[in-house]
N, C-alpha and C positions, 0 to 999 in steps of 0.2 A: 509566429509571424511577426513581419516588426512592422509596428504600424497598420492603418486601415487601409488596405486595397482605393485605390482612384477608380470610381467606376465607369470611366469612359475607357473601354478598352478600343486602345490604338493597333493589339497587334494581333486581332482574331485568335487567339488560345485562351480558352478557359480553365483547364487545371493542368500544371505544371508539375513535373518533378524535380529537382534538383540532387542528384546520389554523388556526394565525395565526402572523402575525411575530412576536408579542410573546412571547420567551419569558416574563417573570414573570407572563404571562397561562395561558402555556400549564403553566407548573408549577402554579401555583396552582387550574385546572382539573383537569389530572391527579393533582393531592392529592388533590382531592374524589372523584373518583370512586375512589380509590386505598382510601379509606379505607370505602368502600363494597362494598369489595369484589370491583371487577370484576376478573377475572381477567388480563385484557389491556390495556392505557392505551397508543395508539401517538400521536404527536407530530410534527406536519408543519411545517415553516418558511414555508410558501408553497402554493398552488395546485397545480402540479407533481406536490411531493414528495407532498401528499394525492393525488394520482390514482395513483402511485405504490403507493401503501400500499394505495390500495384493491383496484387492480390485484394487489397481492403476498398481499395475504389477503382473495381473491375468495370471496364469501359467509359470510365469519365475522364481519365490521364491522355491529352491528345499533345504533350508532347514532354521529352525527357531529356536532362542534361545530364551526361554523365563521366564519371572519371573515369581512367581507367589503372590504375595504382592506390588499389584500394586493399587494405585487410580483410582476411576473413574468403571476403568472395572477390575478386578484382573484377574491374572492367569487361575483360573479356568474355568470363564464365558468364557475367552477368548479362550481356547481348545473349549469349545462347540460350539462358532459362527465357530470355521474353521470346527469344523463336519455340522454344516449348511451348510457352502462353499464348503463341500466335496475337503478340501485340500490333496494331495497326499503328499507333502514333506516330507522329515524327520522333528522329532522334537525333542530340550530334554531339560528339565527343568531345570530351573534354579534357585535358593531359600536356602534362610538362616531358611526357617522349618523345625520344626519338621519331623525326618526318618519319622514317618507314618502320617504327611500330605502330603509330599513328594509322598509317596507309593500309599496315595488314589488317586494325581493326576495322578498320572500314568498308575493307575488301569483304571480311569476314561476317560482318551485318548484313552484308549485301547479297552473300550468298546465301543465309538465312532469311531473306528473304521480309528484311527490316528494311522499313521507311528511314533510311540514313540521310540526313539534310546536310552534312560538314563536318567537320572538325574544328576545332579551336584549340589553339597554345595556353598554356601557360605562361605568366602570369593572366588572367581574364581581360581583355581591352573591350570597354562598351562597346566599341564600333564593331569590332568582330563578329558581337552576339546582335548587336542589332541587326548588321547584313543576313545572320542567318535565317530571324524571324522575318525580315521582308522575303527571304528567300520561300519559305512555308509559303506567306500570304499568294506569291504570284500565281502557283497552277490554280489555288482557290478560285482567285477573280476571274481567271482565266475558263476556270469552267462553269460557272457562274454566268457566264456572259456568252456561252458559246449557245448553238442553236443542238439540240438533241438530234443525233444523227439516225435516220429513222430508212434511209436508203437500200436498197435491195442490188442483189447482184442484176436484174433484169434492167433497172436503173441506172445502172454503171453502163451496160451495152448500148442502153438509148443514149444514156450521155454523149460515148464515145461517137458514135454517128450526128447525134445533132451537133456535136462540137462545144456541148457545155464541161468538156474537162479543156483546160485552155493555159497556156505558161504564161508563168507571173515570173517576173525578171530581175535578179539582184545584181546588182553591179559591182561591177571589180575594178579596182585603183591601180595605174603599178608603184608602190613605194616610190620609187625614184624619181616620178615626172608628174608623180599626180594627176596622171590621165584617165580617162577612163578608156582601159584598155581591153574590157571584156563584160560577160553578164553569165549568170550560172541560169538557164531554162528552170522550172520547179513547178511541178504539174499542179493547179488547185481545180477543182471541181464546181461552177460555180451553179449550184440547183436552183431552178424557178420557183420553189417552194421553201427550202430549209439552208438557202444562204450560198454561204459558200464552204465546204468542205473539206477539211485538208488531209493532205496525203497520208499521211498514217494511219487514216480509216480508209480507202481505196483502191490505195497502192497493195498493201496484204488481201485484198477484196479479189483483183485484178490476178495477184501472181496465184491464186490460191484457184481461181476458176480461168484459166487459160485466156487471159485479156491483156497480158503484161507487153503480150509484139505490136497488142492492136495501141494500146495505151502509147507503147514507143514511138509509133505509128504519127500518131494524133498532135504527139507535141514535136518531131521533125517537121512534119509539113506546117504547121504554124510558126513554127522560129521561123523557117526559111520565107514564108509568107513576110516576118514581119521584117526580115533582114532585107527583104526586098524595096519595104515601105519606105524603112528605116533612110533607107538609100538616098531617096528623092531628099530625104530633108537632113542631108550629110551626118548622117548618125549611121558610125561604120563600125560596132565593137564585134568581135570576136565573140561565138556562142558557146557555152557548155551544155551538151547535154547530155541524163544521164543512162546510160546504154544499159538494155534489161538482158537478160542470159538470150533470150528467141533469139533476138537480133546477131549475139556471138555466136552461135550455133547454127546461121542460114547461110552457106557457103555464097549464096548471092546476096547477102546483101551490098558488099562495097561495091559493088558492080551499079546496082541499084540506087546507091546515093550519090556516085560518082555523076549516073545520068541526070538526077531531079537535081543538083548544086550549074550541073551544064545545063538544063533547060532553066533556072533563074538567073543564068548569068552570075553568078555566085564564086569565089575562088574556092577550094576545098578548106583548105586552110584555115578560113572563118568559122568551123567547126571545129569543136575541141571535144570529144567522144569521154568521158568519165566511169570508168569502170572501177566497180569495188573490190577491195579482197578475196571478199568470199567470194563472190560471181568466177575467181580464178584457181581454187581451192584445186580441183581437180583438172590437171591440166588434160585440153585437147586438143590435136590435131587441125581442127576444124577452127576452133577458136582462136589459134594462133597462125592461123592461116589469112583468116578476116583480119586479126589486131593486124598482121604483117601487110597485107593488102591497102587496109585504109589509110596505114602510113605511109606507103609506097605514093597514094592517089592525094597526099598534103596533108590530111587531116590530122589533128591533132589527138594523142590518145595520154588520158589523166588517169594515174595509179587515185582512189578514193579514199576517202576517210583511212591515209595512211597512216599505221602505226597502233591500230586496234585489234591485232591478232591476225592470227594467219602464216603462213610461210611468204612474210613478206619482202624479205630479202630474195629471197629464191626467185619470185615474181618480176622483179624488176632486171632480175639477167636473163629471165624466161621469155620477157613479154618484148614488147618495141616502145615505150613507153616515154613520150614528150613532155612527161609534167608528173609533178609530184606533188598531191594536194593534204597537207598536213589535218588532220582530224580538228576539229572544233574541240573538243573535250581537253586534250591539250594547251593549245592557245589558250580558252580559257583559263585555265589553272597556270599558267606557266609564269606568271608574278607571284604568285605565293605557294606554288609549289615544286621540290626542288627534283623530284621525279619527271614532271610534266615539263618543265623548264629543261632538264635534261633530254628527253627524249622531242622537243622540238630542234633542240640545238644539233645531236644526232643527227637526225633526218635533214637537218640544210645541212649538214657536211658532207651526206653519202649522197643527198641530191644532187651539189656543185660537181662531186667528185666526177659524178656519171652525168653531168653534164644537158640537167633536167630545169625546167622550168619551175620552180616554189613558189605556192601559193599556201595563204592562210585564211581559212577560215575561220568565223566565229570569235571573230574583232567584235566587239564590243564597247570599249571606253579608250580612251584617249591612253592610259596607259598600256592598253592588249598593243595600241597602233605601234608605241616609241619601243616596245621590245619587241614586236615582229621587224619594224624599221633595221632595229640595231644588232639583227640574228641574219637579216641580208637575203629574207627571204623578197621575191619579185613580186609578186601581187597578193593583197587582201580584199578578202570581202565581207560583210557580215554589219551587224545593226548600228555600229558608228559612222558607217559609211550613209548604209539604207537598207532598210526593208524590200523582201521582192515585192516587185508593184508591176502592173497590166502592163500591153504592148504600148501602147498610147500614153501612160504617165511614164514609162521606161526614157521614151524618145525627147519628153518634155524634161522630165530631170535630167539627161544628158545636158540637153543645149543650153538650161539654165546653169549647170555646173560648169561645165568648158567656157561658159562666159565670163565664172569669177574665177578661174583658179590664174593665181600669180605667183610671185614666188614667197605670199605669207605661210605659214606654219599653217600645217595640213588642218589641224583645229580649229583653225581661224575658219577655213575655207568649208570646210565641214559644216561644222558647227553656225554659220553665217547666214 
């Protein structure tokens, strides 16, 4: 090791790996994390000597850099012996390949069923590796902080009746005017006991014991509730909400939401219906009788998390489809990755072509905003913007934001 370990560690990993041939890679790596504090820095030449190491200090290694053009054992073989050893650590790759050999090894961790955190280029740039170790730290804190979910499926039905599952509301910009021209619904759970909930423990709760129509149920009649509030105090955005398989499968429901939008006095329109891939996998009659209907009666209907698998092409000449909502997983990666950058750019070309609505999701920094701007997709939404938030801060960030936006640089306004 070079030098004495600093023992305030800043970046929560306590013993490291580092596996490449290059030693001035592998000094230069083990500085950094040196200086960080981690208390163990171990250093491999090759494949081998890492299995080695891992082998020799079984369950202390919580996280591993490694190459992948390595002698002997390479990179890749070497991810497969730690899915043999059923390694937990984080990992992220490290390599002067090619973006998509890069991409297969990651794909390839990932089906093994490895904790993969990123990749990194060649030559090493500190900032690189330091984004990836805050990256490790966030679910930590994150679950750290979260309330232990202790909830039963008999809990879920009282929920749904007493109206403790309730939409928290993210907001959507359109690129061009800077308006707030929509909000995406997003179910949270908010319990009298253990906090509030979120949908990833729930929502699989719900579709898994027949709750998923009543769930859908729960959060329509409260958008339209709040669309109604919203009214009196001129906050008029457009709703997403997102439609569960029951609802595409009950030949009455447009019928159905056609009358509750006419008894609120409501246009249809103001609803934007979000369906996923997969919900359309197998196509049927019934369900594309409802998608045909609801657009008949104005509603809008959003293709989801497009571009994550699926016969997603096929869906969009199958369906009646007003909007085309680009996956997050994309967006994100689409500055420094040139897959994901492609396959956004893709999807605005076949959207404009067919004459769709582009939204992006899962904006993030000032940079995700200037390359969805400059790809011409129509709306974004995601945490540069705002976080979802309740009915009641929904309508107060509205009127605070519509008060400042002018014509400075959306950062400004943002950010302000």
């Amino acid at each position: 090791m070079l030098g004495e370990p600093i023992t305030n560690n800043t970046c929560g990993l306590a013993s490291v790996l580092i596996v490449d041939d290059d030693p001035v890679m592998c000094a230069i790596a083990e500085m950094f994390f040196q200086k960080r504090g981690v208390a163990k820095v171990h250093t491999a030449v090759n494949g081998h000597h890492g299995l080695q190491l891992v082998d020799q200090f079984a369950g202390e290694i919580d996280f591993i850099l490694c190459d992948l053009n390595m002698p002997e054992l390479d990179g890749i073989q070497f991810l497969r012996h730690l899915k043999d050893r059923e390694f937990r650590g984080h990992i992220a790759i490290l390599s002067g390949e090619k973006a998509a050999v890069v991409k297969t090894a990651q794909s390839l961790a990932q089906a093994h069923n490895l904790n993969i955190v990123g990749a990194l280029a060649k030559p090493l740039k500190m900032n690189d590796l330091e984004e990836i170790v805050n990256r490790i730290n966030k679910p930590a804190e994150k679950a750290a902080t979260s309330v232990p979910v202790l909830a039963t499926v008999h809990d879920l039905r009282h929920a749904l009746v007493s109206r403790e599952v309730v939409p928290f509301y993210q907001p959507k910009i359109d690129v061009m005017s800077h308006a707030v021209c929509g909000a995406e619904a997003l179910a949270r759970w908010l319990h009298p006991n253990l906090g509030m909930i979120g949908p990833n423990f729930f929502i699989p709760m719900a579709e898994q014991n027949g709750l998923l129509g009543q769930l859908t149920d729960v959060i329509i009649s409260a958008s339209i509730d709040n669309l109604m509030l919203w009214r009196q105090r001129n906050v008029n955005p457009k709703i997403s909400i997102n439609l569960g398989a029951d609802a595409l499968n009950r030949i009455e429901f447009p019928d159905e939401m056609s009358a509750r939008m006419g008894t609120a006095g409501i246009d249809c329109g103001t609803v934007v219906f979000e369906i996923t891939e997969r919900q359309l996998v197998e196509k049927s009659t019934i369900s594309s009788e409802v998608l045909a209907r609801l657009r008949i009666m104005g509603f809008g209907i959003s293709i989801d998390d497009f571009g994550t698998g699926y016969s997603n092409i096929e869906q969009l000449r199958e369906y009646p489809f007003s909007e085309l909502k680009i996956d997050q997983t994309f967006i994100r990666e689409a500055t420094r990755d040139q897959f994901a950058r492609a396959s956004v750019e893709a999807s605005t070309k076949l959207g404009k072509q067919l004459d769709l609505r582009l939204v992006a999701e899962g904006v993030e920094t000032e940079e995700d905003w200037n390359f969805v701007a400059a790809s011409g997709i129509d709306e974004v939404q995601g945490y540069y913007i705002a976080k979802p938030m309740p009915a009641s801060a929904f309508a107060d960030w509205v009127t605070d934001y519509e008060a400042r936006v002018t014509r400075r640089p959306v950062s400004q306004i943002l950010q302000s």
